[in-house]
OpenMM code with the backbone's topology and positions (N, CA, C; nanometers):
from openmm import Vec3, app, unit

residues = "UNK UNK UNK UNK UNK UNK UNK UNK UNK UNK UNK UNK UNK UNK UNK UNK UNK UNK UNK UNK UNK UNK UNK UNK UNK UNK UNK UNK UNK UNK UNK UNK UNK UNK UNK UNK UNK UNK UNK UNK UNK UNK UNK UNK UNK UNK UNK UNK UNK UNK UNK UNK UNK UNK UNK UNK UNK UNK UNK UNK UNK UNK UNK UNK UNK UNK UNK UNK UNK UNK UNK UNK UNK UNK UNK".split()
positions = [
    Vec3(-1.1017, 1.1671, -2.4944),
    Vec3(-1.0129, 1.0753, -2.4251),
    Vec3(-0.9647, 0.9684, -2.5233),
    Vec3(-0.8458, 0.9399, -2.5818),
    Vec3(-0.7631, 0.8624, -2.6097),
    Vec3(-0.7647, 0.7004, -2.5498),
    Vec3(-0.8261, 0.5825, -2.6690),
    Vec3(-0.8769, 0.4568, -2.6219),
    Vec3(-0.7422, 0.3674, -2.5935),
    Vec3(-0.7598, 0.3137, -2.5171),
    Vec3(-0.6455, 0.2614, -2.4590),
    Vec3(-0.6075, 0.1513, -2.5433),
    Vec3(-0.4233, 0.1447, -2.5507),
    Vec3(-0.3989, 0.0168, -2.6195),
    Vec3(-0.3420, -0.1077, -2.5806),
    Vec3(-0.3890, -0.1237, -2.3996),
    Vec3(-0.3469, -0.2423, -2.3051),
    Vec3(-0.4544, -0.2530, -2.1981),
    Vec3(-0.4033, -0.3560, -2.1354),
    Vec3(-0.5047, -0.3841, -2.0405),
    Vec3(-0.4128, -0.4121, -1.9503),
    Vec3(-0.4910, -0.3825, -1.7781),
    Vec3(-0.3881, -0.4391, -1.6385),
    Vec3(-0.4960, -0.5254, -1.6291),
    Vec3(-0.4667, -0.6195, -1.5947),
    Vec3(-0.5722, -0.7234, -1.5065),
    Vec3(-0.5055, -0.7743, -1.4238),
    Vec3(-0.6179, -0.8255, -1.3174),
    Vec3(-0.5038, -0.8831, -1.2196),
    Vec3(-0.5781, -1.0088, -1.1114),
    Vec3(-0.5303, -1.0966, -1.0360),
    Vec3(-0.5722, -1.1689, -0.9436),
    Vec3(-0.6010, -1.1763, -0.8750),
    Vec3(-0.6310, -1.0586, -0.7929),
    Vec3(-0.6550, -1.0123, -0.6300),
    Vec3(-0.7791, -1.1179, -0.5975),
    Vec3(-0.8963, -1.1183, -0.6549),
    Vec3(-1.0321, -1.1603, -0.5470),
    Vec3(-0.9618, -1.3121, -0.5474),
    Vec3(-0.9184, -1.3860, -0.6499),
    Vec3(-0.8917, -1.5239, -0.6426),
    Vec3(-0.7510, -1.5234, -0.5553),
    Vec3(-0.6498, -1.4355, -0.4979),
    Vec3(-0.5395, -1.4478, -0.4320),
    Vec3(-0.6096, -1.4127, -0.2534),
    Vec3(-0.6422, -1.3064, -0.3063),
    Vec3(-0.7765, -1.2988, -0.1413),
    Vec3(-0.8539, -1.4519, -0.1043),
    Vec3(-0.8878, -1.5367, -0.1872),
    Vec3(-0.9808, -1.6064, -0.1270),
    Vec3(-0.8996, -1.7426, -0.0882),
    Vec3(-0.7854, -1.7512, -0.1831),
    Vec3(-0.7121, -1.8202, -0.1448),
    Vec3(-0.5937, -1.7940, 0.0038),
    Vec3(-0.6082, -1.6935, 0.0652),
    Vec3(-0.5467, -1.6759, 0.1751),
    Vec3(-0.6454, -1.6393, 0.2546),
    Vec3(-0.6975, -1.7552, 0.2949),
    Vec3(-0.8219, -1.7849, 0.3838),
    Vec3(-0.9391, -1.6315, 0.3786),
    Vec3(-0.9536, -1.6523, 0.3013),
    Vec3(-1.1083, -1.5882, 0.2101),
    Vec3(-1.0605, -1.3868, 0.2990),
    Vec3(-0.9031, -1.3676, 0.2638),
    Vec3(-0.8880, -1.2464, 0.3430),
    Vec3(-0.9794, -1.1476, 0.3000),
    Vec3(-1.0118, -1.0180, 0.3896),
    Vec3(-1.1018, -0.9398, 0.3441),
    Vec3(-1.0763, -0.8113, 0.1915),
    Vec3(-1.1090, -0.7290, 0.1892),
    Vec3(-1.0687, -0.5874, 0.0677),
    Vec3(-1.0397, -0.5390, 0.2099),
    Vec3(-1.0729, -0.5219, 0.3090),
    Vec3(-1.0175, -0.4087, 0.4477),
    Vec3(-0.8641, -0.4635, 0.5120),
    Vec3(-0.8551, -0.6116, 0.5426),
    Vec3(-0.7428, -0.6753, 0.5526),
    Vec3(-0.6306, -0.6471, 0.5055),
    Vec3(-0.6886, -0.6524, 0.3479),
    Vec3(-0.5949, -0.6358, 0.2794),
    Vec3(-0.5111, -0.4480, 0.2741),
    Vec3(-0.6036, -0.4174, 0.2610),
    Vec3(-0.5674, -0.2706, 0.2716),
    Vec3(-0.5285, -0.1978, 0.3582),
    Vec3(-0.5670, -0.2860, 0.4906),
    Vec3(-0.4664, -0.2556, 0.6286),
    Vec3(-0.3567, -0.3434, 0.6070),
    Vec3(-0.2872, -0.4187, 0.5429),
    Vec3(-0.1452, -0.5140, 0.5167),
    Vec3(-0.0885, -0.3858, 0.3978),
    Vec3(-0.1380, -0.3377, 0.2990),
    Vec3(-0.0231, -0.2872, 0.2118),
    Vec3(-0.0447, -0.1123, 0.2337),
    Vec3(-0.1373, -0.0723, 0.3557),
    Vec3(-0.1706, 0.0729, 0.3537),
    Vec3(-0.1889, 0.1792, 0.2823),
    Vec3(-0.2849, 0.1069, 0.2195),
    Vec3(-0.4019, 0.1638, 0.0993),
    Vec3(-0.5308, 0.1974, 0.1814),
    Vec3(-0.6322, 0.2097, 0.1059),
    Vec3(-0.7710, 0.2145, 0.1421),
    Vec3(-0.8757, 0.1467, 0.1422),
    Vec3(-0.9338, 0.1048, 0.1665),
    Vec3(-1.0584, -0.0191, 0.1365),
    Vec3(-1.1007, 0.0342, -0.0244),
    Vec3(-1.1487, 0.1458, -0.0263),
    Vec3(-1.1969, 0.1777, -0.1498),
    Vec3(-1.0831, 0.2123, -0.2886),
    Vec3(-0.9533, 0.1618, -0.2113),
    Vec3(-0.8668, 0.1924, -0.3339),
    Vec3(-0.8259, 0.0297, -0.3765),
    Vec3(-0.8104, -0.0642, -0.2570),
    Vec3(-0.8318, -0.1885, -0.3088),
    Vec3(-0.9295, -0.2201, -0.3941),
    Vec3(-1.1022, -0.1717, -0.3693),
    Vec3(-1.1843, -0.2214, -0.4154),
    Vec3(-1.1838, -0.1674, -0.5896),
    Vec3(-1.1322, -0.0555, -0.5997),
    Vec3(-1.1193, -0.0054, -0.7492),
    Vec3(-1.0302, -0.1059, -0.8093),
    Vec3(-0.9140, -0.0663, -0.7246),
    Vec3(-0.7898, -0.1813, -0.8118),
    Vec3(-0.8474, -0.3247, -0.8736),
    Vec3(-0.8698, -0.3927, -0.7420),
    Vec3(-0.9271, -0.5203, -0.7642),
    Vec3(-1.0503, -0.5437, -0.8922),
    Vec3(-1.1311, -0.4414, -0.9160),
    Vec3(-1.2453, -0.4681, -1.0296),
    Vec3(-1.1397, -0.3693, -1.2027),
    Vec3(-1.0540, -0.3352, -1.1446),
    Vec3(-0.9581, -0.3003, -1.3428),
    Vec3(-1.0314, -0.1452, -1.3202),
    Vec3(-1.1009, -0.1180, -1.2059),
    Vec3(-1.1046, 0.0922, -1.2677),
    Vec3(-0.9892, 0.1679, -1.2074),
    Vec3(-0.8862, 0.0532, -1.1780),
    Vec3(-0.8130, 0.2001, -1.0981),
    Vec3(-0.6324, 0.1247, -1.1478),
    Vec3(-0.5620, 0.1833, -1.1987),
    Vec3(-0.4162, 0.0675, -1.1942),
    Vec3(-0.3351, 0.1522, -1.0578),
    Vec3(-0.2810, 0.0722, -1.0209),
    Vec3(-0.2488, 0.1265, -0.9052),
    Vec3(-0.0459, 0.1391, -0.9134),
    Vec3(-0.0084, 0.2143, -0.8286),
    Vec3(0.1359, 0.2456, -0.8619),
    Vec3(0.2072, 0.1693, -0.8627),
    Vec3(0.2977, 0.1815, -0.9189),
    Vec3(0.4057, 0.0772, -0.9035),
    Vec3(0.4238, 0.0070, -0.7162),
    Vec3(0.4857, 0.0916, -0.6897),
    Vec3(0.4894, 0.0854, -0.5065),
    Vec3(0.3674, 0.0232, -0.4581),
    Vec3(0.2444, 0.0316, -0.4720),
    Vec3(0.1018, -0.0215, -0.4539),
    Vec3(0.0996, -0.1951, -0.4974),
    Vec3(0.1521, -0.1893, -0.6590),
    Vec3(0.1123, -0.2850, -0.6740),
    Vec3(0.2470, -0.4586, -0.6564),
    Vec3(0.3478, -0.3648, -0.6043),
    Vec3(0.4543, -0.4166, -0.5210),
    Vec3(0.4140, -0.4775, -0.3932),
    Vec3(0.3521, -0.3995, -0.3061),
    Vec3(0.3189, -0.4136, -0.2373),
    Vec3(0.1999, -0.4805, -0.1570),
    Vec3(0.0947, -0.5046, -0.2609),
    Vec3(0.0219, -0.6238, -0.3094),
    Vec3(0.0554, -0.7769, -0.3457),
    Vec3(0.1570, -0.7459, -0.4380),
    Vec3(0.2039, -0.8766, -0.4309),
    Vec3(0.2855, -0.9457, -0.2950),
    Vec3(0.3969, -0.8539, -0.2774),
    Vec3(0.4244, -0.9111, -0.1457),
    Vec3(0.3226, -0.9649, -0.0504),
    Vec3(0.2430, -0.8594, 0.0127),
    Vec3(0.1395, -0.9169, 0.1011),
    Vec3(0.0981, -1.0836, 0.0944),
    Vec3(0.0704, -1.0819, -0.0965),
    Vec3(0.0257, -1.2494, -0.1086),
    Vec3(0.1360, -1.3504, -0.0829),
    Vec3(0.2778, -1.2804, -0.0899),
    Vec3(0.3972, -1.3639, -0.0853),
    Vec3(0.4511, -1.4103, -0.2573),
    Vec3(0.3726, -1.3323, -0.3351),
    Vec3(0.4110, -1.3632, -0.4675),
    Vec3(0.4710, -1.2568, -0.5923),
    Vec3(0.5096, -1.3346, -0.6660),
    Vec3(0.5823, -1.2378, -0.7787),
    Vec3(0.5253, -1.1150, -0.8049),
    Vec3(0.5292, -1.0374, -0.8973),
    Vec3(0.4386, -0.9438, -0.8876),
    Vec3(0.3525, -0.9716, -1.0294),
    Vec3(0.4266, -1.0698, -1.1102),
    Vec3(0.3853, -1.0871, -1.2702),
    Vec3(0.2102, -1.2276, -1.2279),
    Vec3(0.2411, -1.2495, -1.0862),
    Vec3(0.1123, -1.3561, -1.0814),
    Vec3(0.0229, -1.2427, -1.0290),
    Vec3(0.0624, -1.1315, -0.9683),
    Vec3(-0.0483, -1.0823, -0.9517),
    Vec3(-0.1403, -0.9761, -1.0249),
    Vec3(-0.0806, -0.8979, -1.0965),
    Vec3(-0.0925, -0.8313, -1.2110),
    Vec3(-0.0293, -0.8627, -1.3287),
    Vec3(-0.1390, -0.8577, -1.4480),
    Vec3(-0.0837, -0.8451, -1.6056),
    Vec3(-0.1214, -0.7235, -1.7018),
    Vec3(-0.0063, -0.7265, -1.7898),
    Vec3(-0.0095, -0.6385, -1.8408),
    Vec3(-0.0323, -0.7110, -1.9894),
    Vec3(-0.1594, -0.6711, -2.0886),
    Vec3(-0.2013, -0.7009, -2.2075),
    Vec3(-0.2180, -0.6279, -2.2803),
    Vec3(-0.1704, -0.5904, -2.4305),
    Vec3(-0.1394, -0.5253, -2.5595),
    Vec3(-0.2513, -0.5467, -2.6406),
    Vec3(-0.3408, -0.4831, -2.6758),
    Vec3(-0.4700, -0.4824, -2.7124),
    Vec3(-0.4219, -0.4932, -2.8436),
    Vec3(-0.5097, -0.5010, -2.9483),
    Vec3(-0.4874, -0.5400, -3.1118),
    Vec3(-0.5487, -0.4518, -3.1326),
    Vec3(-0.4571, -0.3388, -3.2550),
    Vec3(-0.5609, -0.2202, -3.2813),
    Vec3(-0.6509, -0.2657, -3.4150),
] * unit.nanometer
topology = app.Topology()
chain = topology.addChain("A")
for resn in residues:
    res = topology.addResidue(resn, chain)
    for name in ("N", "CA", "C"):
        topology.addAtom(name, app.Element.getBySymbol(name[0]), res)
């Protein structure tokens, strides 16, 4: 497997807690995902699709660049 040369990270548990401490199930019933596909996304094992992660941000009401980043690793 080929080591990766970026990183997604992203804001979810701190955008969750800030919209009154919403749940990983909440949330995943608002953008119609899965509990367990939020919970990957949210910890960096899973990047999620474009459409997914659109749709995430909306939910919070925000850009999509506050809720996910995209970082260029130094080889």
């Amino acid at each position: 497997m080929a080591k990766k040369d970026f990183e997604i990270t992203n804001n979810i548990r701190t955008l969750r807690f800030f919209a009154e401490e919403m749940t990983q199930q909440q949330l995943a019933e608002k953008v119609g995902a899965s509990r367990q596909t939020i919970i990957a996304v949210e910890a960096g094992k899973y990047s999620p699709s474009l459409e997914l992660a659109f749709r995430i941000a909306d939910a919070f009401g925000r850009p999509i660049g506050e809720v996910f980043e995209y970082k260029k690793l130094e080889a």
